[in-house]
C-alpha positions as CSV (number, residue, x, y, z in Angstrom):
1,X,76.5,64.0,82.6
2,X,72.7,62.7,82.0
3,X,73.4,59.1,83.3
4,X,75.2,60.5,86.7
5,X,72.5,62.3,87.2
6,X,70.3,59.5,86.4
7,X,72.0,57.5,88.4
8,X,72.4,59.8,91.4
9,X,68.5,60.4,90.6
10,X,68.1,56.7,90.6
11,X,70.2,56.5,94.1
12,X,68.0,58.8,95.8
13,X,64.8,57.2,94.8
14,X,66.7,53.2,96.2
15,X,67.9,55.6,99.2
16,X,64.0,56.5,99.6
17,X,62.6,52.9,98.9
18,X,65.3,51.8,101.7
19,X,63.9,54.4,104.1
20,X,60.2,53.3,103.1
21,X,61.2,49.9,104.0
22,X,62.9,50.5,107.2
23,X,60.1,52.7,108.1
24,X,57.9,49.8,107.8
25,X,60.1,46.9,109.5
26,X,60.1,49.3,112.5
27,X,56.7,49.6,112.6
28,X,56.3,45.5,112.1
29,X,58.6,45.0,115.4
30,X,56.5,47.5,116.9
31,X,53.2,45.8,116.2
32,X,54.9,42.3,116.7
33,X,56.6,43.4,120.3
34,X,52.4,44.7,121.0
35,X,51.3,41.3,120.1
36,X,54.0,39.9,122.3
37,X,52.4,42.0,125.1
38,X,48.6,41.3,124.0
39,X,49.6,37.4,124.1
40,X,51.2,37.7,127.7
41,X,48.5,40.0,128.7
42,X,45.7,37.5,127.5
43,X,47.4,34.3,129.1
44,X,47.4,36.1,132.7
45,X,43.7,36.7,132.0
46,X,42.8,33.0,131.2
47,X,45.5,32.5,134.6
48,X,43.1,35.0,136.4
49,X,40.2,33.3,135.2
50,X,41.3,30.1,136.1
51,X,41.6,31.2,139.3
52,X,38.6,32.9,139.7
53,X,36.6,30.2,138.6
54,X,38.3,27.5,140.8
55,X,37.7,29.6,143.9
56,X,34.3,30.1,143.3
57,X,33.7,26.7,142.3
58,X,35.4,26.2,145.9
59,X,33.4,28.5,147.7
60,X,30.4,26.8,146.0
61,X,31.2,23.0,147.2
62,X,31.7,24.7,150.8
63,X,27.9,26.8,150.7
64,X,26.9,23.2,149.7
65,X,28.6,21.5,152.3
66,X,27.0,24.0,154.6
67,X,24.2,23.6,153.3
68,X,23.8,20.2,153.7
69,X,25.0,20.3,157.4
70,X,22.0,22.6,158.0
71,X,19.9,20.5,156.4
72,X,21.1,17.4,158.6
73,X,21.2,19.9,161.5
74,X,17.5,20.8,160.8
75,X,16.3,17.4,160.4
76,X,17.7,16.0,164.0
77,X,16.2,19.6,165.9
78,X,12.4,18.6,164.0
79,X,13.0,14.7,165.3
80,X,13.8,15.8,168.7
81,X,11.0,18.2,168.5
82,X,9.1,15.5,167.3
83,X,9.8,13.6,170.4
84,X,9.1,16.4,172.7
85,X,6.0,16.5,171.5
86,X,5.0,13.1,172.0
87,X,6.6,12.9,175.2
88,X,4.5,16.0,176.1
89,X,1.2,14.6,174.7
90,X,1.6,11.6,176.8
91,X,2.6,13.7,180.2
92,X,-0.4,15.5,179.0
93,X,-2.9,12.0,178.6
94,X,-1.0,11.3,182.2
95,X,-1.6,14.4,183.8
96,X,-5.7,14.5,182.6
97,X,-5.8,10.6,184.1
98,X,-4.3,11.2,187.3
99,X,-6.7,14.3,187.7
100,X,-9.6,11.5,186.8
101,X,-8.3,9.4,189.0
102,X,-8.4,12.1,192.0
103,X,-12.0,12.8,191.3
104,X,-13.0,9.4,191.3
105,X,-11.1,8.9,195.0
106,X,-12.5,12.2,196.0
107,X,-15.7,10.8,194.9
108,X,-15.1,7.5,196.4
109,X,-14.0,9.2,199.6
């Protein structure tokens, strides 16, 4: 009668060790399947990031481009400005010698 019971005793501590085990497995698959998730969830970050960074590096080469258009834009506006100027400085010179010139044929007159 001692050895069944030792062996039924025995049983019920396998029967527990299996449970123990099984208990753990599950929880393994359970961390493993939240890995699974972690993993996808970090690779649509570094997708997102990707993105993120290529469109801004886009929307940087086109403030540049804009930039530079401005700049070329600026530079023709102060030439032709530049121009008026002169132009307007020599109308002026014209303007002061024609007025000399009517003095002196007012004078002469």
């Amino acid at each position: 009668v001692g050895s069944i019971e030792e062996g039924e005793s025995k049983n019920k501590e396998m029967e527990a060790a299996i449970k123990e085990q099984e208990a753990k497995i599950t929880s393994l698959e359970a961390v493993k399947e939240e890995n699974k998730q972690l993993k996808l969830d970090l690779d649509h970050l570094q997708k997102t990031s990707e993105y993120d960074q290529k469109m801004a590096q886009e929307a940087l080469s086109a403030a540049e481009a804009n930039l530079s258009s401005k700049v070329e834009e600026h530079n023709l506006l102060q030439t032709k400005l530049v121009n008026l100027l002169s132009k307007l400085q020599v109308r002026s010179k014209m303007t002061q010698a024609l007025s000399e010139l009517d003095n002196d044929i007012a004078e002469l007159s």
